[in-house]
TIFI-583184 format. One record per residue (C-alpha): residue in three letters; y, x negated, z negated. Coordinates in steps of 0.5 Angstrom, whole numbers, plus 500, padded with zeros to 3 digits. Last residue first. Layout:
<sites>
AlaYXZ;...
</sites>
This chain:
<sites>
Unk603429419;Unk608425422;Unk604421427;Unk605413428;Unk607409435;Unk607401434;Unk609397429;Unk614391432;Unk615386428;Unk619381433;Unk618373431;Unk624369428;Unk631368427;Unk633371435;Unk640370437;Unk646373436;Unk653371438;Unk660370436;Unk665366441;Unk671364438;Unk668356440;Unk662357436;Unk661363431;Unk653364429;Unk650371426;Unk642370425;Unk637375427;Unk631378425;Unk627384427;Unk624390424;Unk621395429;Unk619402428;Unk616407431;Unk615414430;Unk611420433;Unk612427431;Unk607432431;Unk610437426;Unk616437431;Unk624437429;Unk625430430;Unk622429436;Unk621423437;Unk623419431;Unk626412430;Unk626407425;Unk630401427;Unk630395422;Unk635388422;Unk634383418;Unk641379418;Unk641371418;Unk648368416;Unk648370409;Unk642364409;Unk638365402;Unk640372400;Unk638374407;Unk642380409;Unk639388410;Unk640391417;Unk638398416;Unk637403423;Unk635410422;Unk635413429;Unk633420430;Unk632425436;Unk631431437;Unk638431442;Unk639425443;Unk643419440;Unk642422433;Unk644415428;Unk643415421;Unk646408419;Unk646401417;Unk650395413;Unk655393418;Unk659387414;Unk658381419;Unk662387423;Unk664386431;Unk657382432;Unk653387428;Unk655393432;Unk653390437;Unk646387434;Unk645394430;Unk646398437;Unk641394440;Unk636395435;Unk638403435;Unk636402442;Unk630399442;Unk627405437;Unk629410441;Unk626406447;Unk620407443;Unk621414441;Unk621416447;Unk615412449;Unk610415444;Unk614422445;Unk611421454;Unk605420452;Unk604425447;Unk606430452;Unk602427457;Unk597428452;Unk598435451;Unk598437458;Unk592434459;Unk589437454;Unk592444457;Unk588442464;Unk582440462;Unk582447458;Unk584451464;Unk579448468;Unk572449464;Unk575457462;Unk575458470;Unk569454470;Unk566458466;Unk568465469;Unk566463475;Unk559463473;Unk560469469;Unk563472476;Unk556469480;Unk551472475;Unk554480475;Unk555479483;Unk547478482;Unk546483478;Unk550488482;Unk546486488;Unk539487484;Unk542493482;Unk544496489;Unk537494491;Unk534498486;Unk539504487;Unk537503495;Unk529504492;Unk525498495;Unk519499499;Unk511497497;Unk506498502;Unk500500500;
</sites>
């Protein structure tokens, strides 16, 4: 005896079929969608790291500058951008009055949970020659890298 399909089977074997394929694609779907929002964060957190670096960088420069003009230049609380926040403390050698340790902590973006800061420390010494004053490196940089706020 010859066995033929009813049409309402053959149509859900069909729906069945399409049921698996859509729940395929689904996965896939939620597999893309969740790459691609961690990648997003990443970029994201990339992207603080070096603002917080180069927020750093400039509060060191903005010491150095300042230190050139004032010997008595003690520090501040700078917010260079918007989200942003420098602290910069320059500290004098008891030892040499010349030298001055200078230390940029920055902090990107300073209203967020996860913010990165870093921090540099370096020390420089004040000479005068000539009339001309300048800053030079006194010793090696300390540089500690991007750290999270939690």
């Amino acid at each position: 005896m010859i066995h033929i399909p009813s049409p309402s089977r053959r149509r859900a074997a069909a729906l069945m079929g399409v049921l698996v394929a859509l729940g395929v694609l689904s996965v896939l779907l939620v597999a893309v969608t969740w790459q691609n929002l961690a990648n997003r964060k990443l970029v994201q957190r990339r992207h603080h790291q070096l603002q917080s670096a180069w927020l750093a960088r400039s509060g060191m420069e903005t010491a150095v500058a300042r230190l050139l003009k004032d010997p008595g230049y003690k520090g501040e609380d700078a917010k260079p951008m918007e989200s942003s926040k420098v602290k910069i403390s320059v500290l004098v050698d008891k030892a040499d009055k010349s030298v001055f340790q200078i230390t940029s902590e920055a902090r990107f973006p300073d209203n967020d949970a996860e913010a990165v800061v870093r921090s540099v420390t370096r020390r420089y010494r004040r000479s005068e020659e000539g009339g001309k004053v300048r800053m030079e490196p006194a010793s090696q940089p300390t540089d500690k890298g991007p750290r999270t706020t939690d």
